[in-house]
Structures are given as structure tokens and as C-alpha cells.
N, C-alpha and C positions, 0 to 999 in steps of 0.2 A: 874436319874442314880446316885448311891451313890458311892461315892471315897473315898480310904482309905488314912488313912496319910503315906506317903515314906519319911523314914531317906534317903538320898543323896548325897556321897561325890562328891566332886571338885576336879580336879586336878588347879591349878593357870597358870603357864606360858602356851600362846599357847591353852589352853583352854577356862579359861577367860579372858585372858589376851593379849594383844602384845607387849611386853615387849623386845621388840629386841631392838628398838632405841635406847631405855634407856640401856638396858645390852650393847650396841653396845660402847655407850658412859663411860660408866665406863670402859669395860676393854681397851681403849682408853689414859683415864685417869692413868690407871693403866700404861698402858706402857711409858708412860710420866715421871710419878713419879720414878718408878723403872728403867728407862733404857732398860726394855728385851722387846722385838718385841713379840706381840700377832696382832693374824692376828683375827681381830675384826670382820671380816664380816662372816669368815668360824668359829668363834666360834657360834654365833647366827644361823646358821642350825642346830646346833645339841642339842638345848635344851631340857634338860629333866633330865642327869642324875645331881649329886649334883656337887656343882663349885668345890670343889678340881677337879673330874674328866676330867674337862677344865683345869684347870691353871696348872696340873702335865706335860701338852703338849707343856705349854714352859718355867715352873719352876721345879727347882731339886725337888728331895721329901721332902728334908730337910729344905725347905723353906713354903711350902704347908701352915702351919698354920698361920703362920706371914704373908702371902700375901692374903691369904683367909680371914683375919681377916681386912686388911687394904682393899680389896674391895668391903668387908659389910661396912664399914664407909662410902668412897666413892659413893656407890651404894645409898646412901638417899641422895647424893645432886645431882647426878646426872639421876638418872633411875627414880625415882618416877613422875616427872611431864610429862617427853614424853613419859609414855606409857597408852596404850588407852586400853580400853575393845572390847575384840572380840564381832561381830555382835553377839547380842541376847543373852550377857551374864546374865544382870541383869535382864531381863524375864525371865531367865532359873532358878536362882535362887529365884526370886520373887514367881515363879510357884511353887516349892517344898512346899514353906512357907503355900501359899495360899492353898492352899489341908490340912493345917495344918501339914505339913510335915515338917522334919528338913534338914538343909542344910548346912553342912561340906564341908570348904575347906579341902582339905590333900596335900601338896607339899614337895617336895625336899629343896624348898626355905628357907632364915634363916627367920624364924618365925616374927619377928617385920620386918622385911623389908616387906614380905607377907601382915602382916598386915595395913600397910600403904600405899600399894596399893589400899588394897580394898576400905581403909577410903577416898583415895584421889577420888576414883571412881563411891563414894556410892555404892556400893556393898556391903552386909548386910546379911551374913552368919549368922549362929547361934554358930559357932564357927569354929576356925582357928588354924589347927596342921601343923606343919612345919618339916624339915629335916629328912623327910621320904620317899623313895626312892622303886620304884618297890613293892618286898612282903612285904618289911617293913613295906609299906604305911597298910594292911592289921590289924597293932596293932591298929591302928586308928580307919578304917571302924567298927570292930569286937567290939571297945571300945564302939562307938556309934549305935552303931546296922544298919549301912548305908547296905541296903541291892540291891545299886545301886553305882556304881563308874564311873565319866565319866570323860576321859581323852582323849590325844590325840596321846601319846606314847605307844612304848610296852611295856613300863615299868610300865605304867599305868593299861594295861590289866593284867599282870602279880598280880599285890598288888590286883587288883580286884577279879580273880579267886583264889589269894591264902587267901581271905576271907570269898570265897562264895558268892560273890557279883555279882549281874548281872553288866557286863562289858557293858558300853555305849560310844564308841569311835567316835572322829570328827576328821577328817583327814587335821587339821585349824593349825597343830605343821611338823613336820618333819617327819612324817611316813603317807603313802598314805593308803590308803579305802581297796586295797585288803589287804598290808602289814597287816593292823592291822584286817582285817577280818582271815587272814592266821595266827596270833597270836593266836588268841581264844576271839575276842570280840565277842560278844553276838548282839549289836547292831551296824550300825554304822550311823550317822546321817551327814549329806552333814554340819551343822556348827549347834549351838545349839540356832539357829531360829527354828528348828526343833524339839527342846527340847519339850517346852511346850506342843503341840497337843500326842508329842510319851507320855510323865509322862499323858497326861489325860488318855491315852487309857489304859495305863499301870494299874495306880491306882484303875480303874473300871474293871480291866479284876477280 
């Protein structure tokens, strides 16, 4: 059976990622340092859109950057070491490669934090685009000719179909199997243990 090579984006938190402990713990920190109450457990359900969109909920808007900027600091001593790779991430990504295919993170996340997850994970993309969100994420896939996007939000399916991208969702973040089936993903995979046998069939179809 012969296989084609598949470009492949990523989405990071909740995909590959479980990154709550850590996000848990910074905005933890964060409330510490600044004085304001962030309720650190109900922020970590709802990951996916970009962190201003969290911190506007218990910071004014005219603070947004100056605190956003101080929890990307924060965020490398504290988030990097406690969070772990979702089941079957680095097969899933290993898979793409090995087809000869390419393998694209795309996140909302700030780009060097992104990056130093995956380093601290071995996880081993062929390149990492950050602070792009929903259809945004779409400049990215379309850059790279990613003609697959797997995510776990709507906002994931959305940047997918607004590139043309077969949408491959895991319901392993905040949004359940029908939710993102009733978005318009194309796939949906029970976690991306499932990845690699779907890209074999895929690649040979």
C-alpha cells in the first residue's frame, strides 16, 4: 500500500498538551502578586481562546497588557515542568513525520512559551506558529499547505474549515464529541491514540 506525505497542524493546549496544572498555577501566582482574585480552577475549563480573553474577567481592559505580559513571565517558571502530554501525543506527531509528512503546531499560546513545552516533552514538530486563534489560526495552516487541523475546541474547527482543512477533533479539551461534531468537524477521534491508524487510512485513501 503506498502513502502520501500529509502537512498536519496541531492545535497545543488540551490537544497535546495538559497544561491546566501548570496554567492552574500561574494564574495562582498571578493573584498573589497583583492582589485581584482569579478563580484558577474555572479559569482552566475554558481553554482555548487567547489569555487576555481569561484575564479581561478579572482585570480592567486597561490593564490587559501589563498583566498579560507579567503571566507570560511567570508562566516559564511555573507551567512548563507540571504539564504532561496528552495520551498519544508524540505518536501522533511522530506519525505525520514518518509518512514523510509535516507536522505544525498552530496555538493561541505565546509562541516561546509554546515552544518550550514541546522541548521540555520532546515533542518535535517541524515548526511552531503561536498567537493565533480560531480563523486566524487558518494564515498558518494555508502558509504551510496543512491540509488537516486537529484540535479540540470550536475554535479549532472554525481556523480549520476557514482554511479548507479537513478538521480532526478530540473531545480531550472543553468541548464534547457531539459539540464539536455539531460545529463542523470532519472527524472526531475518542483522544489522539487514534490518530495514527485514522492518518494511515487517510494517507492511502
Amino acid at each position: 500500500m503506498t502513502t502520501r506525505a500529509v502537512t498536519v497542524g496541531f492545535d497545543l493546549d488540551m490537544t497535546l498538551i495538559d497544561s491546566r496544572p501548570g496554567i492552574r498555577a500561574t494564574y495562582l501566582a498571578l493573584a498573589a502578586e497583583t492582589g485581584t482574585y482569579i478563580d484558577a480552577d474555572l479559569a482552566v475549563t475554558r481553554l482555548g481562546p487567547p489569555l487576555e480573553v481569561e484575564l479581561a474577567h478579572w482585570f480592567p481592559e486597561e490593564a490587559l497588557a501589563e498583566v498579560g505580559a507579567r503571566y507570560r513571565e511567570l508562566y516559564v517558571e511555573h507551567a512548563i515542568a507540571p504539564t504532561r502530554a496528552l495520551p498519544g501525543a508524540r505518536e501522533a506527531v511522530d506519525a505525520v513525520r514518518r509518512t514523510g509528512g509535516t507536522a505544525i503546531v498552530v496555538t493561541a499560546k505565546h509562541e516561546p512559551n509554546a515552544k518550550l513545552h514541546l522541548e521540555h516533552l520532546g515533542i518535535t514538530p517541524d515548526a511552531v506558529i503561536g498567537w493565533l486563534w480560531a480563523e486566524a489560526k487558518a494564515e498558518a495552516l494555508v502558509e504551510h499547505g496543512a491540509e488537516v487541523y486537529v484540535g479540540d475546541h470550536l475554535g479549532d474547527v472554525r481556523g480549520a474549515r476557514a482554511a479548507g482543512a479537513l478538521s480532526v477533533a478530540v473531545p480531550t479539551g472543553p468541548c464534547g464529541a457531539e459539540e464539536l461534531r455539531a460545529a463542523g468537524a470532519d472527524v472526531v477521534l475518542e483522544d489522539l491514540t487514534a490518530f495514527p491508524a485514522w492518518l494511515a487510512s487517510y494517507a492511502a485513501g
